[in-house]
C-alpha positions in Angstrom: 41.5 -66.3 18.5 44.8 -67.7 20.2 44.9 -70.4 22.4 48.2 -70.2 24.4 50.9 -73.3 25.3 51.6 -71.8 28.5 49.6 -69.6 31.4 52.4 -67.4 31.2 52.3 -66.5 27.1 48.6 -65.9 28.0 49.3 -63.3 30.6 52.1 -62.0 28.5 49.9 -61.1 25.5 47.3 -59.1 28.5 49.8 -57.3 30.5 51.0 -55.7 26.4 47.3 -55.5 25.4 46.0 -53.7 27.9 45.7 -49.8 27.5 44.4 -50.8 23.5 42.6 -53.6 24.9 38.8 -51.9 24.6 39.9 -50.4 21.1 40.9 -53.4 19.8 38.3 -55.9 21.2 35.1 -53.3 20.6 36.3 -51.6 17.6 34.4 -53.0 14.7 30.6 -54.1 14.1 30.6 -57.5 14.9 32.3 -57.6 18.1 30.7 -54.5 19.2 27.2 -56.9 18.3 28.9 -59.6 20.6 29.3 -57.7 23.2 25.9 -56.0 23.1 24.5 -60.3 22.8 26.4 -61.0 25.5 25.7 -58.0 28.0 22.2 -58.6 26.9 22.0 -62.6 27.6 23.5 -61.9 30.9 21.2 -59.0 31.9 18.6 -60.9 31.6 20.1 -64.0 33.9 20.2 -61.3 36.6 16.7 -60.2 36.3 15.3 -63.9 36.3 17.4 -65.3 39.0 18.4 -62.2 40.7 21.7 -63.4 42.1 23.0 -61.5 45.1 26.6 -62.3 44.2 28.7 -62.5 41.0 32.0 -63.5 40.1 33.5 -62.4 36.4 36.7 -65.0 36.1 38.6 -62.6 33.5 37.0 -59.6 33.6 39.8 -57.6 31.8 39.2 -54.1 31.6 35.5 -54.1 32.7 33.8 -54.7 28.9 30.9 -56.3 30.5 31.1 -56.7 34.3 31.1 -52.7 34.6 27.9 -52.0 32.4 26.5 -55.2 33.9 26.4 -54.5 37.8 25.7 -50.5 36.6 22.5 -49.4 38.8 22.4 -52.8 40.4 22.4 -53.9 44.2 24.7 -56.7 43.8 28.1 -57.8 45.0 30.5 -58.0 42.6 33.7 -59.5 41.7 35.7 -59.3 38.7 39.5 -61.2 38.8 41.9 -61.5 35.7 45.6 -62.0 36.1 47.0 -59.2 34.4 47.3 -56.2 36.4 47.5 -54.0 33.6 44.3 -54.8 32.6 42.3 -54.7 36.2 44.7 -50.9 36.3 42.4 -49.9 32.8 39.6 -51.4 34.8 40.1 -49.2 37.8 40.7 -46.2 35.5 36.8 -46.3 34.8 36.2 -46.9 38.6 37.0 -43.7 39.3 35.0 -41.5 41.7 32.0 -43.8 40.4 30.3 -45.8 43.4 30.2 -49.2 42.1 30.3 -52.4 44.0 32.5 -53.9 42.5 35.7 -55.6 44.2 38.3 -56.2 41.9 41.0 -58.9 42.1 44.5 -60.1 40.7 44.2 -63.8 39.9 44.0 -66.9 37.9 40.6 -68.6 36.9 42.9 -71.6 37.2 43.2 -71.3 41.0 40.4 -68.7 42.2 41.0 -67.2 45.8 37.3 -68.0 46.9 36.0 -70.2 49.8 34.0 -73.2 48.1 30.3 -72.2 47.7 31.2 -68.3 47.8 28.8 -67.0 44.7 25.3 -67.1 42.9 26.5 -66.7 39.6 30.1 -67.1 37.6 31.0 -66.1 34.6 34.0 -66.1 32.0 33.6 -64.9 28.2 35.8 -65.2 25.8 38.6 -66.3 28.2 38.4 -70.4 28.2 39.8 -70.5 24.8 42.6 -68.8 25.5 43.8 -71.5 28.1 46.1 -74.5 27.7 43.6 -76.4 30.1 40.1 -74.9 30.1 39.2 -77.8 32.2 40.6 -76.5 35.1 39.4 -73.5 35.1 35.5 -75.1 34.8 36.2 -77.1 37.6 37.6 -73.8 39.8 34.2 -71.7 38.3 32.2 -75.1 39.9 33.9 -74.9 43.2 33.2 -71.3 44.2 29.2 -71.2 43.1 26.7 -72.1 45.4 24.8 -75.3 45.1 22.1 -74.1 42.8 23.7 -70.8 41.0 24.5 -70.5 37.6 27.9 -70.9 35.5 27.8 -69.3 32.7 30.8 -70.2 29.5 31.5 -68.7 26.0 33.3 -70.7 23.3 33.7 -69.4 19.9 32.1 -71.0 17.3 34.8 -71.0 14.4 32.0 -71.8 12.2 29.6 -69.4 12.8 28.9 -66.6 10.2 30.0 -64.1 13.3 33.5 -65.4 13.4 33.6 -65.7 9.6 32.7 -62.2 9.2 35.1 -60.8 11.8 37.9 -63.1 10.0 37.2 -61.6 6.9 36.8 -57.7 7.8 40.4 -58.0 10.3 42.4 -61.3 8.3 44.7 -61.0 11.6 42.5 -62.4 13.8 42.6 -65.9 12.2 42.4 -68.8 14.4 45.7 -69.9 15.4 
């Protein structure tokens, strides 16, 4: 994982990324598990607390918000600043009726009215950022008083990120 000096480094490394974004992020076993954990932990949030609006800050090219809001009667937002990676988003969009509204921005500065959802949500995007803090404090702003904020942070220490490190040495912790 890379945390980034600058926004702009961050958004840099996206924009590139972006068509072999899904291969590279879901390509082996053990992210492929993470992603199945997290769609999982999440899909269960929306059955207990049935939120009527959600808001994925950095949803990239749909990995989880897409499968997530799938046969669901919920209003859905999904923002990320790198166009290329909303366009790979959109790609799967196609002639598919989801409600989902998709949006170019920073989870540093979101373009929401204070109190505008139920439930936000970033993964695996906070540790990418020179000031995470910021970002939690934007994710506060735009959830209603009682919804639900919902963070990842790797856990260098965890046997998940010690097998990934060992199975692809080039994602070492920089």
């Amino acid at each position: 994982y890379t945390t980034h000096k600058k926004k702009k480094s961050v958004l840099d490394f996206y924009e590139q990324d972006a068509s072999a974004y899904d291969s590279e992020r879901s390509g082996t076993f053990e992210t492929r598990q993470v992603d199945s954990l997290q769609l999982s932990f999440l899909c269960r949030l929306l059955r207990k607390h049935k939120p009527k609006t959600l808001l994925e800050a950095g949803c990239g090219t749909g990995r989880i918000l897409l499968p997530l809001v799938r046969d669901k009667k919920l209003k859905s937002t999904g923002i990320d600043p790198s166009e290329n990676m909303l366009a790979q988003f959109r790609k799967k969009l196609v002639g598919k009726n989801e409600n989902i509204t998709l949006k170019q921005a920073s989870i540093e500065k979101l373009p929401f009215k204070n109190n505008s959802f139920d439930l936000v949500y970033t993964m695996h995007v906070l540790m990418h950022l020179p000031e995470h803090k910021k970002a939690i404090a934007e994710m506060y702003r735009v959830t209603k008083k009682g919804g639900l904020i919902i963070c990842d942070f790797p856990n260098y220490n965890s046997p998940w990120t010690k097998l990934a490190i060992l199975t692809n040495p080039s994602m070492k912790r920089t």
